[in-house]
N, CA, C and O atoms as a GROMACS GRO file, in nm:
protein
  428
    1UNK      N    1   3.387   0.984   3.289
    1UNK     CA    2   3.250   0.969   3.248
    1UNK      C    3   3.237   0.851   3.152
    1UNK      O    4   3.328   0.833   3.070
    2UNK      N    5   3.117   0.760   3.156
    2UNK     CA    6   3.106   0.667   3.096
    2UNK      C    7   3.034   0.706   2.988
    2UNK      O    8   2.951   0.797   2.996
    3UNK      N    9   3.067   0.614   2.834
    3UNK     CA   10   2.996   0.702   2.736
    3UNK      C   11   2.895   0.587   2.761
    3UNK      O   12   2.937   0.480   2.806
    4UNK      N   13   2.728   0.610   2.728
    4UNK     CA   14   2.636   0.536   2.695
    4UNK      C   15   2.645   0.476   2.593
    4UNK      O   16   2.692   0.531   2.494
    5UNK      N   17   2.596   0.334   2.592
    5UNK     CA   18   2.603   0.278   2.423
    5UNK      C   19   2.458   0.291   2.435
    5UNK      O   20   2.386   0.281   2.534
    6UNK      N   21   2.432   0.314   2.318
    6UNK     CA   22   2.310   0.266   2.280
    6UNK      C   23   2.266   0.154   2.205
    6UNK      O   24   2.324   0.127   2.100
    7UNK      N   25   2.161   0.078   2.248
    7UNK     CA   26   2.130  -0.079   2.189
    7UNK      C   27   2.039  -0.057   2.062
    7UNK      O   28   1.961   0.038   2.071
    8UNK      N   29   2.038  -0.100   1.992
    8UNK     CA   30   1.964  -0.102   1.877
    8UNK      C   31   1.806  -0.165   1.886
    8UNK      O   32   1.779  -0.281   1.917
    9UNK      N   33   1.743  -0.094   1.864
    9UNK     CA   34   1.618  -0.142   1.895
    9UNK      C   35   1.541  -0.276   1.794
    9UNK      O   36   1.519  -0.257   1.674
   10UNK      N   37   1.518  -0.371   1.843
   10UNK     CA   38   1.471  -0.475   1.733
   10UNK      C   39   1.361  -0.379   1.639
   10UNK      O   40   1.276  -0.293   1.662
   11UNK      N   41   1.427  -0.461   1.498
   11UNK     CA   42   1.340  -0.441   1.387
   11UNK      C   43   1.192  -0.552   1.389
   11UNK      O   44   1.182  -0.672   1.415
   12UNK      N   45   1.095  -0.454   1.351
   12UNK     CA   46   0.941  -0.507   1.362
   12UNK      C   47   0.976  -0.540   1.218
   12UNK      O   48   1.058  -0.498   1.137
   13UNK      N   49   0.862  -0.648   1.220
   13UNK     CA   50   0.871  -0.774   1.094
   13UNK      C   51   0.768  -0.685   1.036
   13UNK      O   52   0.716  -0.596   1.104
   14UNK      N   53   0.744  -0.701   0.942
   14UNK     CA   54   0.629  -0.637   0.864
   14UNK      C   55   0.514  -0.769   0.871
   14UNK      O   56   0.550  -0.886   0.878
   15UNK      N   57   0.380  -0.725   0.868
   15UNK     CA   58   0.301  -0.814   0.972
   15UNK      C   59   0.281  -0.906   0.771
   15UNK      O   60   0.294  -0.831   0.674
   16UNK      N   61   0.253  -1.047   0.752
   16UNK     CA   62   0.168  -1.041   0.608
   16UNK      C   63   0.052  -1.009   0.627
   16UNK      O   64  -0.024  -1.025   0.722
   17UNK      N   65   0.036  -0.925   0.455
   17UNK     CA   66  -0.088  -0.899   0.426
   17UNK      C   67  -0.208  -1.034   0.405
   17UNK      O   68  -0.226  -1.142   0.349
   18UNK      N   69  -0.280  -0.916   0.514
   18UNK     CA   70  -0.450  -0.997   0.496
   18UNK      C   71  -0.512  -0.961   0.368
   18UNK      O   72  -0.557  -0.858   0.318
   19UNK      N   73  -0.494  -1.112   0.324
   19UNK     CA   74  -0.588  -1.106   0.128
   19UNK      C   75  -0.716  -1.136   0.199
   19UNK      O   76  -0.747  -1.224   0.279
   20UNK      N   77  -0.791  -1.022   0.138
   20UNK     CA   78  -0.930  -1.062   0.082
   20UNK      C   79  -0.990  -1.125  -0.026
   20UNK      O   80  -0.973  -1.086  -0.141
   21UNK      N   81  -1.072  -1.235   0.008
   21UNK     CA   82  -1.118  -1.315  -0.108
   21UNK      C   83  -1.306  -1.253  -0.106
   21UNK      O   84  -1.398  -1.273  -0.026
   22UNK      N   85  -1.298  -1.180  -0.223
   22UNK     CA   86  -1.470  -1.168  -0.266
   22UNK      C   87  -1.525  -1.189  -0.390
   22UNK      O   88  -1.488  -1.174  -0.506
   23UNK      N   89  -1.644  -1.238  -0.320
   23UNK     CA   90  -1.752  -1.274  -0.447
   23UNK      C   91  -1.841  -1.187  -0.480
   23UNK      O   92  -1.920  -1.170  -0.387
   24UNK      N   93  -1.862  -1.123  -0.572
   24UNK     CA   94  -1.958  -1.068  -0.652
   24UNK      C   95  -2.044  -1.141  -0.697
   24UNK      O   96  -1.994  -1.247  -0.735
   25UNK      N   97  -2.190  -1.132  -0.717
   25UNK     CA   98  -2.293  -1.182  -0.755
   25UNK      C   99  -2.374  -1.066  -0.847
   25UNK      O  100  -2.421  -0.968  -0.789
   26UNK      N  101  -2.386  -1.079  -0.965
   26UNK     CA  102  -2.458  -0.970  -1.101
   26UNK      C  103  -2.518  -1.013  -1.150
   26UNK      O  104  -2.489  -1.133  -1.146
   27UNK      N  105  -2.638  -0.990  -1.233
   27UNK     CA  106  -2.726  -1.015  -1.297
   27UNK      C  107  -2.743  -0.977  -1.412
   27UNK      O  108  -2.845  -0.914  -1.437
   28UNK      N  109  -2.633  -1.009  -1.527
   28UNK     CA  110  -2.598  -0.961  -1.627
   28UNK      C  111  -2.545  -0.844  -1.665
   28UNK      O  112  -2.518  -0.765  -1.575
   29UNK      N  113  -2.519  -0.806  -1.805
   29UNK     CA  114  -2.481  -0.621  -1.794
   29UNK      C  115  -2.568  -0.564  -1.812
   29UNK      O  116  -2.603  -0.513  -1.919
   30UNK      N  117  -2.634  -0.558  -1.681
   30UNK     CA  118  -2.733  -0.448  -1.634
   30UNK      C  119  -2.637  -0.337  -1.602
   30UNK      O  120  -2.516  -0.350  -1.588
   31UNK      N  121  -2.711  -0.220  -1.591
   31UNK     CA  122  -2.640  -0.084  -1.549
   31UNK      C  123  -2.637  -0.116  -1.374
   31UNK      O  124  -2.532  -0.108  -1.310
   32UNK      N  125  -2.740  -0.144  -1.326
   32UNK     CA  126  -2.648  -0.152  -1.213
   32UNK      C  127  -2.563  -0.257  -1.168
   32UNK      O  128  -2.486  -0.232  -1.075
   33UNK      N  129  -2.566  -0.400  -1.232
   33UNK     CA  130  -2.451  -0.469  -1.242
   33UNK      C  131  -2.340  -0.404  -1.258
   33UNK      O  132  -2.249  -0.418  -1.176
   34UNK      N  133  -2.327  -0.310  -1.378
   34UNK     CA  134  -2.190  -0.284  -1.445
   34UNK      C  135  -2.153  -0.160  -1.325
   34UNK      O  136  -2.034  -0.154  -1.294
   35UNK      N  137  -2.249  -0.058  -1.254
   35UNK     CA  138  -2.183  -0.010  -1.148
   35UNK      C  139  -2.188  -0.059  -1.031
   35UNK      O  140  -2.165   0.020  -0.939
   36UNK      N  141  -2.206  -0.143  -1.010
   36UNK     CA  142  -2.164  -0.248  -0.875
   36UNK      C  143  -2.009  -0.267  -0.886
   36UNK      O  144  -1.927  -0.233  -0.801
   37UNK      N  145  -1.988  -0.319  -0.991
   37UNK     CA  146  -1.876  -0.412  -1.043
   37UNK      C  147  -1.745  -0.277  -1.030
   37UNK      O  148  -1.631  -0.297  -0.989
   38UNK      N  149  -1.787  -0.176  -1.066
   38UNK     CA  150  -1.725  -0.030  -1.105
   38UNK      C  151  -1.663   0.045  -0.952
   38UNK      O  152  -1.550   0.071  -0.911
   39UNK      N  153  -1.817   0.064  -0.890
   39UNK     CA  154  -1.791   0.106  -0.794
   39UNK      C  155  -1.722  -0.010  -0.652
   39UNK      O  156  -1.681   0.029  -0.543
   40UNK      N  157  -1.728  -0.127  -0.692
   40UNK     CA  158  -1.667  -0.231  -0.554
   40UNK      C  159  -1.512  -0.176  -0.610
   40UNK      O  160  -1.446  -0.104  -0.535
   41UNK      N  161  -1.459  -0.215  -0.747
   41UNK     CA  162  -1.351  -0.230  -0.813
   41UNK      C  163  -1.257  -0.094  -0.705
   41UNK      O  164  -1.149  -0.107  -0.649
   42UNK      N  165  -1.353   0.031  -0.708
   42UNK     CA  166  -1.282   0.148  -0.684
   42UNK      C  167  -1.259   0.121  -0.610
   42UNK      O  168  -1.136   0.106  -0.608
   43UNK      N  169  -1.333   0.085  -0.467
   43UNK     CA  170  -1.293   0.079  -0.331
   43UNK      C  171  -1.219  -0.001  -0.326
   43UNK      O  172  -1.143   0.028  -0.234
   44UNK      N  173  -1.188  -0.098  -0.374
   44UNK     CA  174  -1.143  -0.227  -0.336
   44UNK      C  175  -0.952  -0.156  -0.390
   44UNK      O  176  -0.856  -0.145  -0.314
   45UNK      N  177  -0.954  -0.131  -0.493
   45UNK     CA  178  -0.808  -0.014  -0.546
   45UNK      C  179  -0.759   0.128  -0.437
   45UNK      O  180  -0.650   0.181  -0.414
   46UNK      N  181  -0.876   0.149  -0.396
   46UNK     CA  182  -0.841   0.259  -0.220
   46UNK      C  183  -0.782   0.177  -0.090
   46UNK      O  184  -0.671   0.177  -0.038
   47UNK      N  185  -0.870   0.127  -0.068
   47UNK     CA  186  -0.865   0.007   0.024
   47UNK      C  187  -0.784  -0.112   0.050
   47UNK      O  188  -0.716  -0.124   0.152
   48UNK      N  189  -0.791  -0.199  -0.040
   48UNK     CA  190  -0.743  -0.289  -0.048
   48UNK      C  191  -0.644  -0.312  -0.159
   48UNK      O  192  -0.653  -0.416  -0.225
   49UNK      N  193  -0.546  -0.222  -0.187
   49UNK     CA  194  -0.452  -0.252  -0.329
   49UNK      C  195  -0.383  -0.330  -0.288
   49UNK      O  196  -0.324  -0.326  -0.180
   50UNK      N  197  -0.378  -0.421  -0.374
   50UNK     CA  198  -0.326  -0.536  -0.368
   50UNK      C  199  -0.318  -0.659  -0.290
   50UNK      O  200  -0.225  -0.739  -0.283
   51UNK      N  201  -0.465  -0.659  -0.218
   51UNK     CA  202  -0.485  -0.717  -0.069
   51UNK      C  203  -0.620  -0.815  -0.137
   51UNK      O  204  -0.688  -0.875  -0.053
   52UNK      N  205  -0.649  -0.828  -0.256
   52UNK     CA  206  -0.764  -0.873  -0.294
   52UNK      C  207  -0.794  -0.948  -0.400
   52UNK      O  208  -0.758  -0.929  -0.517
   53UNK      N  209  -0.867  -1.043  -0.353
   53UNK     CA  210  -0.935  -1.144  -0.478
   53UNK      C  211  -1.073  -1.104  -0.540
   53UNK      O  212  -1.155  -1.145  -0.459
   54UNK      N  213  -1.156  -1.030  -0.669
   54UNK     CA  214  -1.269  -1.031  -0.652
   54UNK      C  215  -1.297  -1.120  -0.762
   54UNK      O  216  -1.219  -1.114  -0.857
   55UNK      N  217  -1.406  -1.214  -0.767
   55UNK     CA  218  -1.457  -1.300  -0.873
   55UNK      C  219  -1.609  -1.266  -0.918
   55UNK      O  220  -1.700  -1.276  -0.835
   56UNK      N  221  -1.629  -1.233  -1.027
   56UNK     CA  222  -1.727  -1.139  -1.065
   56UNK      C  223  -1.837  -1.312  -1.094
   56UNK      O  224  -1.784  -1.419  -1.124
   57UNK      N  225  -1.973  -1.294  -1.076
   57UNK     CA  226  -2.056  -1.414  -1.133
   57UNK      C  227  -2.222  -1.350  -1.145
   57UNK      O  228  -2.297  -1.292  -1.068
   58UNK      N  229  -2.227  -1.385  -1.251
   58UNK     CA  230  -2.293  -1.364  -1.342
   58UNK      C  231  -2.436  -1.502  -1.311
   58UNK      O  232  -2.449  -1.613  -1.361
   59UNK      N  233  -2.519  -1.432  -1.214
   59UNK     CA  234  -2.620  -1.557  -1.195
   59UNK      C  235  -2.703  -1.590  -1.254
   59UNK      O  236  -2.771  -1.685  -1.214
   60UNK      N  237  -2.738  -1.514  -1.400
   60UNK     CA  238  -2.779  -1.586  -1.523
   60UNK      C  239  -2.720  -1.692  -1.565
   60UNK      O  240  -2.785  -1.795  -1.583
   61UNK      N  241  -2.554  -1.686  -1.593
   61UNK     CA  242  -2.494  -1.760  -1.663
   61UNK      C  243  -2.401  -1.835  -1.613
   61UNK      O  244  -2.306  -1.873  -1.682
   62UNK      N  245  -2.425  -1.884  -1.428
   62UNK     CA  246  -2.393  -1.972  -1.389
   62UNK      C  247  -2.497  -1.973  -1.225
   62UNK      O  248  -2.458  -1.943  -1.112
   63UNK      N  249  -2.611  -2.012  -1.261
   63UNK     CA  250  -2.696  -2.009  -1.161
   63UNK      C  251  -2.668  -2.116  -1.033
   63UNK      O  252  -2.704  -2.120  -0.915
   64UNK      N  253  -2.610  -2.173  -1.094
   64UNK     CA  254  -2.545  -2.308  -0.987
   64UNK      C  255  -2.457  -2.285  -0.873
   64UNK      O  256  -2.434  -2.353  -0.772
   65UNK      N  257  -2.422  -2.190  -0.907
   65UNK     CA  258  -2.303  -2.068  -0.854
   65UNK      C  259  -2.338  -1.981  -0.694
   65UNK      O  260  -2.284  -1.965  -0.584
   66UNK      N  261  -2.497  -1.931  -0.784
   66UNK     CA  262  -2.578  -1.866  -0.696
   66UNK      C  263  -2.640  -1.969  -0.616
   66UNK      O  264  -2.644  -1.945  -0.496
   67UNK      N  265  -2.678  -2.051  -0.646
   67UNK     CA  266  -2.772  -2.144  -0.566
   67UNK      C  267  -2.668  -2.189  -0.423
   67UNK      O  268  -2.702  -2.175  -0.306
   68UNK      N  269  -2.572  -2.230  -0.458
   68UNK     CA  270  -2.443  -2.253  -0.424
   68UNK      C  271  -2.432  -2.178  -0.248
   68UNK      O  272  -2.427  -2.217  -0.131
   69UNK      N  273  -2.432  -2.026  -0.344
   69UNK     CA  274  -2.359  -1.896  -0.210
   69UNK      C  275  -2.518  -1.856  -0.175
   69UNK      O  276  -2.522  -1.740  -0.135
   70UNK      N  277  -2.611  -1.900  -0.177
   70UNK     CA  278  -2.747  -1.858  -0.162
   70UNK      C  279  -2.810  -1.762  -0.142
   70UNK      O  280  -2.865  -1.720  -0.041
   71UNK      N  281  -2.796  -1.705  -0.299
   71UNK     CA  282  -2.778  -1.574  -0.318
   71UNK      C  283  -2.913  -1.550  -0.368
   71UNK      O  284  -2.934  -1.595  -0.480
   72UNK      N  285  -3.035  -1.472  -0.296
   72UNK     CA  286  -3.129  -1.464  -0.352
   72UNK      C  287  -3.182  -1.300  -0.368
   72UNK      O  288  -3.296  -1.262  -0.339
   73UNK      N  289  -3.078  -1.218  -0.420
   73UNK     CA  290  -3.088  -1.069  -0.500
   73UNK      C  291  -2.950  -1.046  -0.517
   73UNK      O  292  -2.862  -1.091  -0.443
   74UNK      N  293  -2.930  -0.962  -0.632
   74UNK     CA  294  -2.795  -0.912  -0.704
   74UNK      C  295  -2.813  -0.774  -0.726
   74UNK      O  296  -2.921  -0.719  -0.749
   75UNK      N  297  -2.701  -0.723  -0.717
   75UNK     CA  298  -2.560  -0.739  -0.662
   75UNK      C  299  -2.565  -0.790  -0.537
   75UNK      O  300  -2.660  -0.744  -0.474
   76UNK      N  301  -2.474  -0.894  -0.456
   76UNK     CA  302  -2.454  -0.947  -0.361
   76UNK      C  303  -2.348  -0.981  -0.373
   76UNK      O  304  -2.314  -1.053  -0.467
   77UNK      N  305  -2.238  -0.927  -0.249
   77UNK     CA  306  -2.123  -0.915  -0.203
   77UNK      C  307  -2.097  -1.000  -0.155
   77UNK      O  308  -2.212  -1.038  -0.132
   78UNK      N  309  -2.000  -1.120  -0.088
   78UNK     CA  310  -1.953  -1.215  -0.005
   78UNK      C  311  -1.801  -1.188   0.045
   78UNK      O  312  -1.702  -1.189  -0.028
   79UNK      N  313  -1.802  -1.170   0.145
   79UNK     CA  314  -1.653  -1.172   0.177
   79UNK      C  315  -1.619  -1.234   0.288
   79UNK      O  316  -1.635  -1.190   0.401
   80UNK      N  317  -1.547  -1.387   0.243
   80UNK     CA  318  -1.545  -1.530   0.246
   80UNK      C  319  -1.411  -1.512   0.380
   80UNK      O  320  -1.422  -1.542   0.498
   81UNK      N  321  -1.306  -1.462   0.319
   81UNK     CA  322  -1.194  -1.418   0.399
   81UNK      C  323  -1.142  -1.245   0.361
   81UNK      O  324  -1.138  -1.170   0.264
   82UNK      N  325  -1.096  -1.243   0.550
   82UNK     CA  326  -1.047  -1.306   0.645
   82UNK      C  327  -1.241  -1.294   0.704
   82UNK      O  328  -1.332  -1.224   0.660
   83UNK      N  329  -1.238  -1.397   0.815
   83UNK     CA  330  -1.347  -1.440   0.849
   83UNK      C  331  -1.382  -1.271   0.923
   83UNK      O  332  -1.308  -1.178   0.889
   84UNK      N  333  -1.484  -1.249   1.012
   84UNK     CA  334  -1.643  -1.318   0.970
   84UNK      C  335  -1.631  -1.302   0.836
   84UNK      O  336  -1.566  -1.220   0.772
   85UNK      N  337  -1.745  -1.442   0.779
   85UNK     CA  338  -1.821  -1.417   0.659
   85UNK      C  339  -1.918  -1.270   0.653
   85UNK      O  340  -1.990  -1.247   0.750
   86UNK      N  341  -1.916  -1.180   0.542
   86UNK     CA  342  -2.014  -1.082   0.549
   86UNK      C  343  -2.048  -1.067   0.393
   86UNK      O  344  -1.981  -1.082   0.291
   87UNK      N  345  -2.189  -1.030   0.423
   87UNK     CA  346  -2.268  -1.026   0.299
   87UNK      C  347  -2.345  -0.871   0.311
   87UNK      O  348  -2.409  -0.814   0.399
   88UNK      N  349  -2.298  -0.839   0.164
   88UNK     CA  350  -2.373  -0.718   0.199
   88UNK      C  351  -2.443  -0.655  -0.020
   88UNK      O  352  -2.383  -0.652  -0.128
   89UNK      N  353  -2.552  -0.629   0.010
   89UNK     CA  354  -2.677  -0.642  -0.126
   89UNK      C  355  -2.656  -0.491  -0.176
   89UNK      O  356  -2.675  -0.406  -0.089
   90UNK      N  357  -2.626  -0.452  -0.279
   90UNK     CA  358  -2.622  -0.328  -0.316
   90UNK      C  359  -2.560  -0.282  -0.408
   90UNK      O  360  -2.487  -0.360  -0.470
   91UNK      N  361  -2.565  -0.152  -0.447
   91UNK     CA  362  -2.441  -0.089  -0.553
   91UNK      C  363  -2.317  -0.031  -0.543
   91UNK      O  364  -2.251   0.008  -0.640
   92UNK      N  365  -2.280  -0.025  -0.416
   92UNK     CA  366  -2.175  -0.036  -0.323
   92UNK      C  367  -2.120   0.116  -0.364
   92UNK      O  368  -2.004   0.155  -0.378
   93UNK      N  369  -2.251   0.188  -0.380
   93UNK     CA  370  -2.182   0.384  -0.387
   93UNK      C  371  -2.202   0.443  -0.294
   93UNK      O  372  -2.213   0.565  -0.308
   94UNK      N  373  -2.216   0.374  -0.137
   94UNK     CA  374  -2.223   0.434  -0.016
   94UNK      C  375  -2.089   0.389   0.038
   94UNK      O  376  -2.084   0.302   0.126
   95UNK      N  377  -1.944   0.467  -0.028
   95UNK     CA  378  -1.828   0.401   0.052
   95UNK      C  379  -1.829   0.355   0.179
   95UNK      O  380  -1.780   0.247   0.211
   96UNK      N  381  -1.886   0.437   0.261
   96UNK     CA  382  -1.875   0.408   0.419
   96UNK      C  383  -1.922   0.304   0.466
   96UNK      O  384  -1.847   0.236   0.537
   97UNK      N  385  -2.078   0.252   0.438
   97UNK     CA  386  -2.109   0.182   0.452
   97UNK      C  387  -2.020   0.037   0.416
   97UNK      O  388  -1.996  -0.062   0.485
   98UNK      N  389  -1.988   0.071   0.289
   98UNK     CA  390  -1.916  -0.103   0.239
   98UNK      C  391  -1.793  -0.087   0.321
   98UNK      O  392  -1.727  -0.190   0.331
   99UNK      N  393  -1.750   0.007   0.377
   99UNK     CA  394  -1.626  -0.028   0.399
   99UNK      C  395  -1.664  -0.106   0.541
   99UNK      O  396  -1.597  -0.202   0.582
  100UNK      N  397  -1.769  -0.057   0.603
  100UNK     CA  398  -1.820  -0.081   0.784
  100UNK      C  399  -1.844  -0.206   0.736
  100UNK      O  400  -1.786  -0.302   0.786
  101UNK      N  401  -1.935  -0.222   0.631
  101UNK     CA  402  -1.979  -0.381   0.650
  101UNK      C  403  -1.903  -0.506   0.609
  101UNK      O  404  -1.938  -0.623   0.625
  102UNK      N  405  -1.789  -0.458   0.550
  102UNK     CA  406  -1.659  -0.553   0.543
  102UNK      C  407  -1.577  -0.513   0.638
  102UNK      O  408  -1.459  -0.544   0.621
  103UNK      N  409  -1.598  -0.466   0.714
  103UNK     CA  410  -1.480  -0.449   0.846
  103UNK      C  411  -1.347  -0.451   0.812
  103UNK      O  412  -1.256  -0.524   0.851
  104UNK      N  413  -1.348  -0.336   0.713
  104UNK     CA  414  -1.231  -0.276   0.668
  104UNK      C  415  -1.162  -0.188   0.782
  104UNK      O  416  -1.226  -0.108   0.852
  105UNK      N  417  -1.021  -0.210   0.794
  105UNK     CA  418  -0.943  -0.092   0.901
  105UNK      C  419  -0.875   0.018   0.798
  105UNK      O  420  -0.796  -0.011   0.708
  106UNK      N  421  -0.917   0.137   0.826
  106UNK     CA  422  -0.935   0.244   0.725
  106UNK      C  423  -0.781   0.298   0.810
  106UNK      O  424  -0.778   0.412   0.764
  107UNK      N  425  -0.672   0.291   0.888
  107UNK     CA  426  -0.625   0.367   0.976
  107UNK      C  427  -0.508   0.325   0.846
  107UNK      O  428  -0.394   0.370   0.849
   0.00000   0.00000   0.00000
């Protein structure tokens, strides 16, 4: 009887992580600025640990900024990469939603 060898199955590469780059858009420390900022932060620590850029801006105190990403209401989300661009206006305490409209893979 012949013994079987068995072949070793190739090792899968670990794929790199997709960084997200986002922009926040606030309108000072307003309360719902400060839970925009609160509640993206959380998801973004569920979701995306360690997969993420967020840059908080303040379109009082750099309106050039806003004019810029043409941002005309705050809180306003941008998420620049990985493409599509998506924009999404809110206080971001409907997890589901932010996660659908950044086309987050929840699996």
């Amino acid at each position: 009887m012949k013994a079987r060898r068995r072949t070793a199955k190739p090792k899968r590469r670990k794929r790199a992580a997709i960084r997200y780059i986002l922009r926040l858009y606030v309108t000072g420390q307003t309360p719902r600025s400060l839970r925009s900022i609160e509640n993206l932060r959380k998801l973004c620590e569920k979701y995306l640990k360690g997969q993420f850029d967020l840059e908080v801006i303040d379109i009082y105190q750099q309106p050039a900024l806003a004019a810029e990403g043409q941002i005309i209401a705050a809180p306003t989300l941008i998420k620049t990469m990985p493409l599509p661009l998506r924009r999404l206006v809110g206080d971001f305490s409907d997890q589901a939603r932010v996660v659908l409209g950044l086309d987050l893979k929840t699996t």
